[in-house]
N, C-alpha and C positions, 0 to 999 in steps of 0.2 A: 437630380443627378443624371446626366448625359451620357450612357454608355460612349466610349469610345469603340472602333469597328473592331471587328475581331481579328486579329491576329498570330501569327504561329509562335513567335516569343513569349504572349498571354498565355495559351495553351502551353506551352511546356514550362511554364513559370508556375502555373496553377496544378499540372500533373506533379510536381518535384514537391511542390509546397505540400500538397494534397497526398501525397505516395499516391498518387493513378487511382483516385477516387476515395483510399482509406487510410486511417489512423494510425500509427505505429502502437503499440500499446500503450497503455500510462503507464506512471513509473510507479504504479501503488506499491507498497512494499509489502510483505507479506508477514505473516501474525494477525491477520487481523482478527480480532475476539471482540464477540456481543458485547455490547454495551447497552444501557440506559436510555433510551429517548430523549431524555432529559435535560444527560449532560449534552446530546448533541445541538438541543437549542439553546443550552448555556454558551454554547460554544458560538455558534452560530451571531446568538445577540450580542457578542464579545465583537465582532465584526463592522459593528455599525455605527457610524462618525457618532459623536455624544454632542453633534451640534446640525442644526441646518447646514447643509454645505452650498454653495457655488461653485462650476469645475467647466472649467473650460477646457478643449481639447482640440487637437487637427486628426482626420483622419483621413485615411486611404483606404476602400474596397476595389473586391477583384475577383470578380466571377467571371465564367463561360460568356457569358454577352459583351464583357468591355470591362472598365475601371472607373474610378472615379475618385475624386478628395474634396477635402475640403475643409470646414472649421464646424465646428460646434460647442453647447452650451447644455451644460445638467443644472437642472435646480432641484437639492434633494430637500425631499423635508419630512422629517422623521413622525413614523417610524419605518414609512416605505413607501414614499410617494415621490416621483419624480417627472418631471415634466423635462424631454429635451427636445430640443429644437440641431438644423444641421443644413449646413447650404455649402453649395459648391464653389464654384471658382466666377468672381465676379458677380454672387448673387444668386447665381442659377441653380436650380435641382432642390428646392428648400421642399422639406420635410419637419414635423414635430408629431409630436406625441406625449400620453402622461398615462402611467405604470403608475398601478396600484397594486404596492405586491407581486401577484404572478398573473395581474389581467390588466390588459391596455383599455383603458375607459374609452379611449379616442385616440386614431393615428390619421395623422393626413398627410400623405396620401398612405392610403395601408400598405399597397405594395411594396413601395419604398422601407418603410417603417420597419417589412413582414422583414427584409433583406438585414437590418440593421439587430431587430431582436428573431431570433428563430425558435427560441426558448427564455424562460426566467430565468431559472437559477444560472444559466450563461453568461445572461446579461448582467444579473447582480453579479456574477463573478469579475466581470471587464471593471468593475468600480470596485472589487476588492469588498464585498460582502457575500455572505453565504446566507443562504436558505436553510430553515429550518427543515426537519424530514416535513412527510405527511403524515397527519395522524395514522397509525396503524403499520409505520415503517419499521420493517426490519435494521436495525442499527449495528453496525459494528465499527470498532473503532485500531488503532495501532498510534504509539506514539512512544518517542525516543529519545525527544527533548529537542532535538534539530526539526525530524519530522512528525508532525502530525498528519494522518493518515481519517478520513471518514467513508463511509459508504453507506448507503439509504437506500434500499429496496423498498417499491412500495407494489406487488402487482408484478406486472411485466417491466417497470420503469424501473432503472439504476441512475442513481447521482453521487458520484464521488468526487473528492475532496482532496489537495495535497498543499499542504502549509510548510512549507523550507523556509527555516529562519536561515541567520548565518550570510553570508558573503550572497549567496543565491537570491535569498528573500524574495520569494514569490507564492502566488496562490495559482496552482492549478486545477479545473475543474472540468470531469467529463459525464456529459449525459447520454444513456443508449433509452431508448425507447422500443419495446418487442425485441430487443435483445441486440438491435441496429445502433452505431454511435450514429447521437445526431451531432455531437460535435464539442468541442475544444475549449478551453482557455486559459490563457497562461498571462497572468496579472503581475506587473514587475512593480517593486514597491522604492521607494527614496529614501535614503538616510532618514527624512520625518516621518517613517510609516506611510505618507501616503500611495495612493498609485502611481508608477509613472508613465510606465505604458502598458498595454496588452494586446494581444494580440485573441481576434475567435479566427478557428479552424474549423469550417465544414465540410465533411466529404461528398455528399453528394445532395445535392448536386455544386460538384467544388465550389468552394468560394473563402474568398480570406477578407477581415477584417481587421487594421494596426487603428489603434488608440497612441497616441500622444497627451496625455497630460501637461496642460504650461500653466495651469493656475488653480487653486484648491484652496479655499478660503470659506472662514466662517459666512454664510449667506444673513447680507441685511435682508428686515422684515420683507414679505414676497408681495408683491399690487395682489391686489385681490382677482387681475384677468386671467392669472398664471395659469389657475389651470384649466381654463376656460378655451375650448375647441378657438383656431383663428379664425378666422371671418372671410369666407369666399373672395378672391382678387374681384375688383367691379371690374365690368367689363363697357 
């Protein structure tokens, strides 16, 4: 992916998006009271296609250095393993990688990769899955029947949760780490439940990420190279 040069309309397009480096607040609603651990990975595994998926998608990022888009490709395969690939316009800028859970086995190029995932539970959020806490997290929960409300301490780390059914129908999800947000997402679902689009918000150093969903479909059986690092271009 090609930065494009830097420009004054990028800068105040990424200040506006960004509020000038930080996050408005979420919208967690208040009440929230302890809960069970429990139910929050009942909840959590409530989240997760109940088949292989295949999901193709367009995207566009947009950081401080330039922008970029282009098309991409998820192959999920349960219970949390996905391998995606992403190339830019005409071919160029391709990147992949394969997520196990909350650790990348392999990204190539990392950099690239590092831009596209900043965290896990973000990234599961952009496909409209949550994360379970971590063992030993503090749990609390709020729910109303529209909203469901979660929040996971675990340490110095927060991960909270916001599921609006209804006309809205969206999953939004924010992580602070040492008490800083590292950053946003806000997952818009289709008439089918699936995703349609989402969008990650990071404040600093700014940067935004729009997902496009155009296909999401039971995945046939996977080749066995899938998840297999690709193989250096010859030179």
């Amino acid at each position: 992916m090609q930065p494009m040069p830097r420009i004054l309309p990028l800068a105040l397009l990424l200040a506006t998006a960004c509020a000038g480096g930080g996050l408005a607040p979420l919208p967690l609603p208040a009440g929230l009271a302890p809960t069970s651990p429990d139910q929050a990975v009942a909840w959590a595994r409530s989240t997760v296609p109940a088949e292989n998926r295949e999901i193709r998608f367009r995207f566009q990022f947009l950081d401080e250095q330039g922008s970029a888009k282009g098309r991409g490709r998820l192959r999920l395969a349960l219970p949390d393993s996905v391998r995606f690939d992403v190339v830019g316009p005409f071919g160029a800028g391709r990147a992949a990688a394969f997520v196990a859970g909350d650790t990348a086995l392999w990204a190539d190029p990392q950099e690239d990769v590092r831009k596209l995932v900043p965290n896990y539970p973000l990234f599961w959020a952009m496909l409209g899955v949550v994360r379970s806490p971590e063992p030993g997290a503090t749990v609390r929960k709020f729910a109303d029947g529209t909203i469901t409300a979660w929040q996971f301490v675990a340490g110095g780390d927060t991960v909270e949760y916001v599921r609006e059914t209804g006309p809205a129908n969206r999953l939004i999800a924010e992580v602070r780490q040492d008490g800083k947000r590292l950053g946003r997402v806000e997952t818009k679902f289709g008439p089918d439940g699936l995703p349609a689009s989402s969008r990650l918000m990071v404040p600093k150093p700014a940067a935004k990420l729009d997902l496009t969903f155009y296909q999401n479909e039971k995945a046939r059986p996977f080749a066995p190279d899938t998840w297999t690092r690709p193989a250096p271009p010859e030179r």
